[in-house]
C-alpha positions as CSV (number, residue, x, y, z in Angstrom):
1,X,22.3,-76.2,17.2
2,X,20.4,-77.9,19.9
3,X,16.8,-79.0,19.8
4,X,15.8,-76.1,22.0
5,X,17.4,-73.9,19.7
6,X,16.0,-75.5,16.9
7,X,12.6,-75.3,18.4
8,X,13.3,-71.7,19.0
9,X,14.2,-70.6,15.3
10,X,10.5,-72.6,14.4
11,X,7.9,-70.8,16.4
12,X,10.1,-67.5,16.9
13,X,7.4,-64.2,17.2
14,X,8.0,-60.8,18.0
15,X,7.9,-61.0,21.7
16,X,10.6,-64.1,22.0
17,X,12.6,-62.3,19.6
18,X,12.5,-58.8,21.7
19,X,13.0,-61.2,24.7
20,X,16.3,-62.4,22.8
21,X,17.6,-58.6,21.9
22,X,16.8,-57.2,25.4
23,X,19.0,-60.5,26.4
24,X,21.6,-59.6,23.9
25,X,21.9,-56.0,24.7
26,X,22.3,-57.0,28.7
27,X,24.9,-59.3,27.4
28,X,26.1,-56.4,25.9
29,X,26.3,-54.5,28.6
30,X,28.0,-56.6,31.2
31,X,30.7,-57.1,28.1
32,X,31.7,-53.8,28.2
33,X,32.0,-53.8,32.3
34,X,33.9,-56.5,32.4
35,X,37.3,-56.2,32.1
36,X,37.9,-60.3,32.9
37,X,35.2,-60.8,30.1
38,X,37.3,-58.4,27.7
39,X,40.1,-60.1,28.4
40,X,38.9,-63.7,27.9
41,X,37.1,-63.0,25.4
42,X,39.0,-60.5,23.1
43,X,38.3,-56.8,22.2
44,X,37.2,-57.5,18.9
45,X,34.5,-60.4,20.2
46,X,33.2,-57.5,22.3
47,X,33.3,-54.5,19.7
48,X,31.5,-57.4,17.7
49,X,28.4,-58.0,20.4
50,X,28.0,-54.5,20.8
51,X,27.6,-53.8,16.7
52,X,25.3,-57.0,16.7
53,X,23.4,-56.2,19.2
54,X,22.6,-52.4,17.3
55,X,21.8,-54.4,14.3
56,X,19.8,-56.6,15.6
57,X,17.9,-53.6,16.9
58,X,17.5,-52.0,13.9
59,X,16.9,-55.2,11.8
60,X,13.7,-56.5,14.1
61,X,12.3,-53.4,13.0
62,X,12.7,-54.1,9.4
63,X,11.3,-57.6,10.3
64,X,8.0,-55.9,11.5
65,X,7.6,-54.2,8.5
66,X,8.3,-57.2,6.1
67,X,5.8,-59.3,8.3
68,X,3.2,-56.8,7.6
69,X,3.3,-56.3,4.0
70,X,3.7,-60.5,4.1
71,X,2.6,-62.8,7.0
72,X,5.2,-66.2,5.4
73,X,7.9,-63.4,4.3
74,X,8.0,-62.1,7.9
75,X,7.8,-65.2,9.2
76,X,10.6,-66.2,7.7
77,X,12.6,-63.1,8.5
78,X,11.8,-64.0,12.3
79,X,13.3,-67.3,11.8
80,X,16.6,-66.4,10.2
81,X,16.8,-63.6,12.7
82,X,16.4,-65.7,15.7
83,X,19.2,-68.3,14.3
84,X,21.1,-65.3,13.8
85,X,20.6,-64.1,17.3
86,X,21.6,-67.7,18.8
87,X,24.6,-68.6,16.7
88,X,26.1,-64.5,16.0
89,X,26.1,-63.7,19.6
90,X,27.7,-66.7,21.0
91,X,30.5,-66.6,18.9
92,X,33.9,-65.1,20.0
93,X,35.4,-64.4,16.6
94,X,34.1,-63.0,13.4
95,X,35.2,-61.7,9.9
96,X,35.6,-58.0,9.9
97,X,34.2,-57.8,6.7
98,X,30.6,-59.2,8.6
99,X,31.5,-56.7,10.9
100,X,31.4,-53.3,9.1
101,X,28.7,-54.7,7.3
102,X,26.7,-55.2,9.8
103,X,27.6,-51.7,11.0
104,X,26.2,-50.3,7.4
105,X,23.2,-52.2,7.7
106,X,22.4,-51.1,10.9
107,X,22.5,-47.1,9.9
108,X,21.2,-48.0,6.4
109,X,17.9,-49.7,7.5
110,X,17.6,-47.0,10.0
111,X,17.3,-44.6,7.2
112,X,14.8,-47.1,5.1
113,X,12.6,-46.9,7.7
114,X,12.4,-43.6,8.3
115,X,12.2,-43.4,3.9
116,X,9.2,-45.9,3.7
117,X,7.2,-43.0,5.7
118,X,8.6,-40.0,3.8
119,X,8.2,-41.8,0.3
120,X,5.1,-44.2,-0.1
121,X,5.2,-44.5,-3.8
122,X,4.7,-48.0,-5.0
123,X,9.0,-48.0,-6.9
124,X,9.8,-47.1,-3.5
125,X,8.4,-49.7,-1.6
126,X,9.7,-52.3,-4.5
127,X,13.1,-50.6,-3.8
128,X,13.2,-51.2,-0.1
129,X,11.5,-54.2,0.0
130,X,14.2,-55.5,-2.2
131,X,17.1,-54.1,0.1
132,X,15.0,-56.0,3.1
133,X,14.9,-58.7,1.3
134,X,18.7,-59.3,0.6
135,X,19.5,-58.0,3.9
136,X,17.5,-61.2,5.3
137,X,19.7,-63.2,2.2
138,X,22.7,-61.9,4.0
139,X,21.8,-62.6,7.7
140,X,21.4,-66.3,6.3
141,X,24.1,-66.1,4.7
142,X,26.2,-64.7,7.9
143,X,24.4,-67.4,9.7
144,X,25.8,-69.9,7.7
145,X,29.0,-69.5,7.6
146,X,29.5,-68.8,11.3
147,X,27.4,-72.1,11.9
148,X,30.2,-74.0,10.3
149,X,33.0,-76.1,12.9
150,X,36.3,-74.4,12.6
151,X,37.9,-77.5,10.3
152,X,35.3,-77.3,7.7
153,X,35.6,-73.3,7.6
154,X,39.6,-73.6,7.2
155,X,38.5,-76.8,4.2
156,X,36.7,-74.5,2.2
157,X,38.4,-71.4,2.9
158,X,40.9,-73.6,0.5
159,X,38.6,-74.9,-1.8
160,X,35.8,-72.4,-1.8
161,X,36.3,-69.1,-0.5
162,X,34.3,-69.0,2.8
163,X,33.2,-65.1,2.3
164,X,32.4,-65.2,-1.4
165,X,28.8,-65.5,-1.0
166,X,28.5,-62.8,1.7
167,X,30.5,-60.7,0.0
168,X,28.0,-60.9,-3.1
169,X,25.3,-60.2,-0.7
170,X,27.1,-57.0,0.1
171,X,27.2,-55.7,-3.2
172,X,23.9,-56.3,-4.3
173,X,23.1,-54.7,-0.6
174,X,25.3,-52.0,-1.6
175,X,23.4,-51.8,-5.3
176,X,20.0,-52.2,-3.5
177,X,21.1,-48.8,-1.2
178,X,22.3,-47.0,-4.4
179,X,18.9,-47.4,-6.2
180,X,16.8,-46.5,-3.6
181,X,18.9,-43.6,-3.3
182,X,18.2,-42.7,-7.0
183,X,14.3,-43.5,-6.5
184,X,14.4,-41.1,-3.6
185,X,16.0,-38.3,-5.7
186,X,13.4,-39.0,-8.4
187,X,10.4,-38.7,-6.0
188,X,11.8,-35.3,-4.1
189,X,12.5,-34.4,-7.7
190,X,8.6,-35.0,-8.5
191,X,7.4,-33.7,-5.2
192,X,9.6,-30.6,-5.3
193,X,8.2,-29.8,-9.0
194,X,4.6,-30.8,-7.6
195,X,5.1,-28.4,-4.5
196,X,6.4,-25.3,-7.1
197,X,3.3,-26.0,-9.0
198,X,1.2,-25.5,-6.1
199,X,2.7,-22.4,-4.9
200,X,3.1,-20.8,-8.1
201,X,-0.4,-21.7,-8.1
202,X,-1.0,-20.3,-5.2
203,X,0.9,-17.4,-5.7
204,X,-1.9,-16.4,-9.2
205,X,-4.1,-16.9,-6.4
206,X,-2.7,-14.9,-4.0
207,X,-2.1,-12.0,-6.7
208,X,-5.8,-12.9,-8.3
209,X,-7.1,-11.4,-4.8
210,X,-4.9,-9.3,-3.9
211,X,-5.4,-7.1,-7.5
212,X,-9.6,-7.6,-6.7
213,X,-9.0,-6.3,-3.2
214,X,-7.0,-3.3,-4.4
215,X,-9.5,-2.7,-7.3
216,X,-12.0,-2.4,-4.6
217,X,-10.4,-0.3,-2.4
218,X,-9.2,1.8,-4.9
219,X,-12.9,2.3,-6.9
220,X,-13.9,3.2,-2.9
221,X,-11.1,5.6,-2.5
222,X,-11.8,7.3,-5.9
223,X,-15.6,7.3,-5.1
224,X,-14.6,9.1,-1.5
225,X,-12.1,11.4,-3.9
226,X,-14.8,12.0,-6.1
227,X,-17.5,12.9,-3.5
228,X,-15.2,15.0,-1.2
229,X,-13.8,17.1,-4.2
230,X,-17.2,17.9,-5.5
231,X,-18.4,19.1,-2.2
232,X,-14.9,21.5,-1.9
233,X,-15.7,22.2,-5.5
234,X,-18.6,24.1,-4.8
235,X,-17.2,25.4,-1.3
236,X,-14.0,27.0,-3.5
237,X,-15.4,28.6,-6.7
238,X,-19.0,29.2,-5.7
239,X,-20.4,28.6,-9.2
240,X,-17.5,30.0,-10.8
241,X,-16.4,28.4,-14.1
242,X,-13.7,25.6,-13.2
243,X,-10.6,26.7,-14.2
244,X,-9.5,23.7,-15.8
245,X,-12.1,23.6,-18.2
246,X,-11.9,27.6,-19.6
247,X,-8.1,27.2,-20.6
248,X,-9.1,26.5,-23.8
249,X,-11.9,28.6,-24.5
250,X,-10.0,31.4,-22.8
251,X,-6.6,30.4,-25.5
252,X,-9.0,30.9,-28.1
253,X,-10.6,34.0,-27.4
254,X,-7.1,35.7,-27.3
255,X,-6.4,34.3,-30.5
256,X,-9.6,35.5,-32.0
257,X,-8.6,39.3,-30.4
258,X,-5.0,39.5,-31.8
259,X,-5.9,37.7,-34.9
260,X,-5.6,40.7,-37.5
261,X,-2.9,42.9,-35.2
262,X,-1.9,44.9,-38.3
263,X,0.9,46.4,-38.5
264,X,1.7,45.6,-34.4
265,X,2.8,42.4,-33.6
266,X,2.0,39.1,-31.5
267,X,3.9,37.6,-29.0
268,X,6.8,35.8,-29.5
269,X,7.4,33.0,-27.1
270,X,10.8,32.3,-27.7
271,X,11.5,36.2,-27.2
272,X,10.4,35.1,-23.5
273,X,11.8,31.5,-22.5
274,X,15.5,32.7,-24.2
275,X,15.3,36.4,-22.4
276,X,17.7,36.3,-19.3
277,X,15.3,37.4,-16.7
278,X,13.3,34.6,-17.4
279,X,15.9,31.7,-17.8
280,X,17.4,32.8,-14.8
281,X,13.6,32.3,-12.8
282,X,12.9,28.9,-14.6
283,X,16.3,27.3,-14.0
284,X,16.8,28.6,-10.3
285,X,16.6,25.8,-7.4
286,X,15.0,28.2,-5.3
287,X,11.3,29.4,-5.1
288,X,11.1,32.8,-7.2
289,X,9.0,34.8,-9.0
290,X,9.3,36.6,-12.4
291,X,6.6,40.0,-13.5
292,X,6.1,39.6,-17.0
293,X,4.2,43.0,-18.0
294,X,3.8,45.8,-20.8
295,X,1.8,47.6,-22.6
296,X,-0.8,46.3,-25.4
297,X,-0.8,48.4,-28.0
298,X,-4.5,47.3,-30.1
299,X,-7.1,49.6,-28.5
300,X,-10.0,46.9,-30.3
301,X,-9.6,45.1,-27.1
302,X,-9.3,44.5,-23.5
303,X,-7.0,41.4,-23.1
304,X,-3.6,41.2,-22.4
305,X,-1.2,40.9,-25.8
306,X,1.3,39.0,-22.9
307,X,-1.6,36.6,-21.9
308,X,-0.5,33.6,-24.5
309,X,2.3,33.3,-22.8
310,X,0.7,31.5,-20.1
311,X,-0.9,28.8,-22.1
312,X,2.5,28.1,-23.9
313,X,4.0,27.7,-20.2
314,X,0.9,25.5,-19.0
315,X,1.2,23.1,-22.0
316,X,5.3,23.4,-21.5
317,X,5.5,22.4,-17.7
318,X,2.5,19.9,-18.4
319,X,4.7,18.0,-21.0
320,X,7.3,17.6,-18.6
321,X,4.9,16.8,-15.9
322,X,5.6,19.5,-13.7
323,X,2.5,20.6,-11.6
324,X,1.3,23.5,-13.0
325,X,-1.5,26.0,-11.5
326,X,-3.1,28.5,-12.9
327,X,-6.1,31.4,-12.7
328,X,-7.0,33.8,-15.1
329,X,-8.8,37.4,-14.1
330,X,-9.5,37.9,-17.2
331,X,-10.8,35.0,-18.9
332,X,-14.2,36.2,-20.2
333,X,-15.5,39.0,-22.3
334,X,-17.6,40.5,-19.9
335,X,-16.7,39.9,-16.2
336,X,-16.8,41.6,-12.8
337,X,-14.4,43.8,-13.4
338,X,-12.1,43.3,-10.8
339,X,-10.9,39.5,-8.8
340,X,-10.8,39.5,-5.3
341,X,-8.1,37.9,-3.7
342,X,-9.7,34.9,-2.3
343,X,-11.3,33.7,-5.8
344,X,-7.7,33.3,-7.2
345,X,-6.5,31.6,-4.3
346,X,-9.4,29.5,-4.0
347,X,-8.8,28.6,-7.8
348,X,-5.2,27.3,-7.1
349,X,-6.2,25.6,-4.0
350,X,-9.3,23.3,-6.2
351,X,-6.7,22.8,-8.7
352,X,-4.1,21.2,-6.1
353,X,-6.7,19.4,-5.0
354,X,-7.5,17.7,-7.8
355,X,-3.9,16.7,-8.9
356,X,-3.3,15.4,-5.5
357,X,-7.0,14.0,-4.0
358,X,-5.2,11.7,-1.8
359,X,-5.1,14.3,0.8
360,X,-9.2,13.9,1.2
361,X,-8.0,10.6,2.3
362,X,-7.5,12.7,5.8
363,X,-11.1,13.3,7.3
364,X,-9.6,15.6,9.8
365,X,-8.2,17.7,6.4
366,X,-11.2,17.3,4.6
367,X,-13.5,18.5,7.7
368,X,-10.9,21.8,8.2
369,X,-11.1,22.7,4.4
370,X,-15.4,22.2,4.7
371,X,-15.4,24.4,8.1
372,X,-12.9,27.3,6.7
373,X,-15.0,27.4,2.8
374,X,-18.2,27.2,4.8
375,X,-19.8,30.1,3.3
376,X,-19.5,32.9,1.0
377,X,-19.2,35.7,3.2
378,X,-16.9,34.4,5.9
379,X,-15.0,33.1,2.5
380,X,-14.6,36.4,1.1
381,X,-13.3,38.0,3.7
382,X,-10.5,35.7,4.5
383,X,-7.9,35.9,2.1
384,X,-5.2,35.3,4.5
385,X,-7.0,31.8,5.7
386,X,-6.9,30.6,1.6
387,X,-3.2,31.6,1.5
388,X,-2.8,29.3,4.8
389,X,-4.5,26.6,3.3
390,X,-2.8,27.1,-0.4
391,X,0.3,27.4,1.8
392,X,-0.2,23.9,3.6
393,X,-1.5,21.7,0.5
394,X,1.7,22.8,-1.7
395,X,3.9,21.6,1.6
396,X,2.4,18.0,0.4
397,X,4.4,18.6,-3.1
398,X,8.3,18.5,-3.9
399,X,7.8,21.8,-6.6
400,X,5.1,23.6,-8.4
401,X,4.5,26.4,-10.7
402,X,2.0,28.7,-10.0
403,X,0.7,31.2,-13.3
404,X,-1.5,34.3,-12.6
405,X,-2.9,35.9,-15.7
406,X,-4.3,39.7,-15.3
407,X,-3.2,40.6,-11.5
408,X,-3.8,44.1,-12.7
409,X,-7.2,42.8,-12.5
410,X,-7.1,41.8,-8.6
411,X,-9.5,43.9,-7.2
412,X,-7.8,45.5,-4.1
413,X,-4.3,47.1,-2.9
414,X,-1.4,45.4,-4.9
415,X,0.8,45.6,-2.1
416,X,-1.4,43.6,0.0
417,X,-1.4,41.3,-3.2
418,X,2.2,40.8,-3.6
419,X,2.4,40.5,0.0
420,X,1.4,37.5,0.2
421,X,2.9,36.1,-2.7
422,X,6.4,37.2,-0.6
423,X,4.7,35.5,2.3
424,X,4.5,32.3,0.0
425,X,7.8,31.9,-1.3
426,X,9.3,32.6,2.1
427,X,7.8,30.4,4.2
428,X,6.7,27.2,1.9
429,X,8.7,24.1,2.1
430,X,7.8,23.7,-1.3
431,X,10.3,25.0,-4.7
432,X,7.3,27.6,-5.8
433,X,7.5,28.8,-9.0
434,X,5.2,31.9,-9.5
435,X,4.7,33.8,-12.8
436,X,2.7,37.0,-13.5
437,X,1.2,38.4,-16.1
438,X,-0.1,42.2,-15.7
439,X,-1.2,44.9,-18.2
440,X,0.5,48.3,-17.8
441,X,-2.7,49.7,-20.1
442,X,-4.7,50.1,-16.9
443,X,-2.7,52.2,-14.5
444,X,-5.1,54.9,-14.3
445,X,-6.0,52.6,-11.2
446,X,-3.6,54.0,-8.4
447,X,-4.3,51.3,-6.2
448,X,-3.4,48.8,-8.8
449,X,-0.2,50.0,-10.0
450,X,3.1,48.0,-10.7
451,X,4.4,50.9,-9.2
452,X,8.2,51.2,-8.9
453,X,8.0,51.5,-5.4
454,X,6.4,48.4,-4.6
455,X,8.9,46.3,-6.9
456,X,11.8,47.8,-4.9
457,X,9.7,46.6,-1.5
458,X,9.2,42.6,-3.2
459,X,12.9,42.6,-4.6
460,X,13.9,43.6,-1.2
461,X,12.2,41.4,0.3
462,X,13.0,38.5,-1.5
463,X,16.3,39.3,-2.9
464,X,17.4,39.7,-6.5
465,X,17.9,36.2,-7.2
466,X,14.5,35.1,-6.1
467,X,12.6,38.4,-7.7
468,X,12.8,39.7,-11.7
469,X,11.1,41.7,-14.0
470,X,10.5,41.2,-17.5
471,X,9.0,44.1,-19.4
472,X,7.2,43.6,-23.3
473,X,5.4,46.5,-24.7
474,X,3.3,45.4,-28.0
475,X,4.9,48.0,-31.4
């Protein structure tokens, strides 16, 4: 070396070395234009200035780094890189092996760099520290043995192999890579666990909140339910008994009245479900309906020996949670003595209403069921309105079973009565089940009467697979 390089190499700094790459590079450059320059020089001396030059690029980074985590360590580095810079890029031959090395080190350090910011733990920084530190070892090292005159390089090349030490260099290089490659895994490994903890986490959180929110919202919604149904409630059956809460008491009346029949007997149940007429109503995919009537044979009493077959069919279709609606006109003792129309339609629409409140949900429903109920009168006198609004509500459902006890009891013409039961089945989207229950004790009532007359007019206007009778008379 001369003194001016030598002086160089001893107060080298960032700026003299970026001074000496941006020389190198334009070296570089006017290599690779000219073709005289290639050809004096060789392709490989080329190809070598180019990959030296990249490395140096990527080394002085490195350098800047080591300097600030160690002013005399950087220093150092500075030094061997600028006697690097002077001998390396002067030369016109090389060893391959420096070559590809100095190709992996280029690409490697890249990556450290780009690792130190990703990964700060302290094993990380040990890791790459150590692979700066032997990739300064091997730029001595390179340095060295280029450095050496021709004679003395083929001397030892006998005596001492020339590349052993770099070679050693590269391994540990190559080890150095390896384990920061390992520490890397371990710390995404860590971070990856970390970031699961943190969402799962997150995700009780998230579902913490979200269950709260929809208790809230759900408490409101029942409270609107709640509010809006009690309002209908007294709209609908207009201090009327709710019919949800008499099925009982009305189950055990009828039990007290046939309790000593005598020598007549009570109604079988399975004489009903297994008669033909009925199993053909129950199983059919179609809305239907099925009369169940006779005669009740004890004179002690008023009710209906048929009537218990209602409750067995509400607790039936309840167990295999079916919606089930049902009014009875007969349910007390001593009551009006005949129903009007509206009151058993205005039982069946509270009961939808109260398996399905949702639908209150709708203020513009909720203000149309409050302005067609609005007052006793105008609610007694529209029995076609309730049947549109029954109608409309059991559209909402996929199937339902609706089971009127005592329609001998409706006060008004039958016909107009079954009427719109037909009207019902025919023009509800729904699969409507309907069941009656009537008393043939009390056709001295002409206006009342199951007459055979008016069965022909339902069955023809239904069909026979949609209408059927089932007659029981109490021995």
């Amino acid at each position: 070396m001369t003194a001016g390089e030598r002086n160089f190499v001893e107060h080298a700094t960032k700026d003299s070395l970026q001074l000496c790459l941006d020389d190198a590079r334009a070296q570089q450059d006017r290599r690779q234009r000219s073709q005289t320059i290639v050809k004096r020089a060789g392709k490989k001396t080329v190809v070598f200035a180019n990959n030296f030059a990249n490395f140096l690029q990527a080394y002085s980074g490195i350098v800047e780094i080591m300097q600030g985590a160690d002013q005399q360590y950087g220093g150092a580095a500075y030094a061997t890189l600028s006697l690097f810079l002077i001998v390396g890029v002067n030369k016109q031959r090389k060893e391959e092996r420096i070559d590809a090395t100095l190709l992996n080190l280029q690409r490697e350090f890249l990556r450290i760099q780009t690792l130190e910011e990703i990964h700060a733990s302290e094993s990380m920084k040990k890791s790459i520290a150590d692979a700066y530190g032997l990739g300064i070892e091997f730029a001595r090292e390179a340095t060295r043995y280029y450095s050496r005159s021709s004679s003395r390089r083929v001397l030892e090349a006998i005596t001492k192999p020339p590349s052993l030490g770099i070679d050693e260099k590269i391994a540990a290089i190559a080890t150095a890579m390896a384990d920061i490659g390992k520490e890397r895994d371990t710390v995404d490994s860590q971070r990856l666990y970390e970031v699961q903890r943190d969402i799962d986490e997150v995700k009780r959180g998230v579902d913490e909140v979200r269950e709260s929110v929809k208790g809230d919202i759900s408490l409101q919604y029942l409270q609107l339910e709640t509010e809006r149904l009690g309002t209908l409630k007294r709209k609908l059956l207009l201090g009327r008994p709710d019919p949800l809460n008499i099925l009982e008491q009305y189950s055990s009346m009828i039990r007290v009245a046939f309790k000593n029949p005598g020598r007549l007997r009570n109604l079988n149940f399975d004489q009903v479900i297994d008669d033909n007429a009925f199993r053909h109503w129950e199983s059919a995919k179609v809305s239907s309906m099925i009369l169940l009537h006779g005669t009740t044979a004890l004179t002690k009493t008023d009710y209906s020996w048929l009537s218990p077959a209602v409750f067995r069919l509400v607790d039936r279709y309840r167990d295999q949670h079916k919606p089930v609606f049902f009014h009875f006109c007969h349910d007390r003792a001593f009551m009006e003595p005949d129903t009007p129309v509206q009151v058993v339609l205005s039982s069946l629409i509270y009961q939808v209403l109260v398996a399905n409140p949702s639908v209150l949900h709708d203020v513009s429903l909720y203000q149309e069921l409050c302005l067609k109920f609005s007052d006793s009168e105008q609610h007694a006198s529209l029995a076609q309105t309730a049947l549109d609004v029954l109608k409309s509500l059991l559209d909402r459902l996929p199937q339902a079973y609706l089971l009127l006890d005592r329609v001998d009891r409706i006060k008004g013409n039958m016909r107009s009565f079954m009427n719109l039961l037909v009207e019902l089945i025919q023009n509800c989207r729904a699969t409507i089940k309907i069941l009656l229950v009537a008393s043939s004790n009390r056709q001295t009532h002409l206006e009342v009467k199951m007459t055979a007359d008016l069965l022909e007019t339902v069955e023809e206007d239904l069909g026979s697979q949609k209408f059927c009778r089932l007659r029981l008379d109490q021995r």
